[in-house]
N, C-alpha and C positions, 0 to 999 in steps of 0.2 A: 122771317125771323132775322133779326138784326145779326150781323155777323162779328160775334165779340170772341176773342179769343176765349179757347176751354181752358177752366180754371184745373190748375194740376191735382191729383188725389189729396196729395200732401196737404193744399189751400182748404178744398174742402172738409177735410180731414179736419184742420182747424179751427174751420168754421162751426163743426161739430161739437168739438171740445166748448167753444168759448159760449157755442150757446147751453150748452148744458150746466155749463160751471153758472154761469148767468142767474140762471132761473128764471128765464125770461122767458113765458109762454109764446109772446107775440114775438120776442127774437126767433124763437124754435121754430116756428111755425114758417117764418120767411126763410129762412135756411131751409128749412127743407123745402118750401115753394122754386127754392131759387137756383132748384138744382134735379137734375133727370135721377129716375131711381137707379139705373146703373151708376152714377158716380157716388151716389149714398153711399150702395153697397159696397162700391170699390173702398170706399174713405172706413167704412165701419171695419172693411176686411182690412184695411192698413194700419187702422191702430191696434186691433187684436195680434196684429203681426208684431206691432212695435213693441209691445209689452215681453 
């Protein structure tokens, strides 16, 4: 596995947003390919925090 720096919750976190707002099935779809299910959850639990 290539060693790339972890993306912060916050990024993800964004990455979540923009593909929702989107509508874009095949954006949705590589966002969540492009990311381990622990940081999902971390990013879904930090916008529900943010609100």
């Amino acid at each position: 596995m290539p060693d790339q720096p972890q993306p912060t919750t916050e990024q993800v976190a964004q990455a979540i947003v923009d593909a929702a707002t989107s509508g874009d099935q095949a954006f949705t779809e590589t966002v969540a390919n492009s990311y381990t299910t622990e940081q999902l959850e971390a990013a879904q639990a930090y916008l529900t925090q943010g609100r």
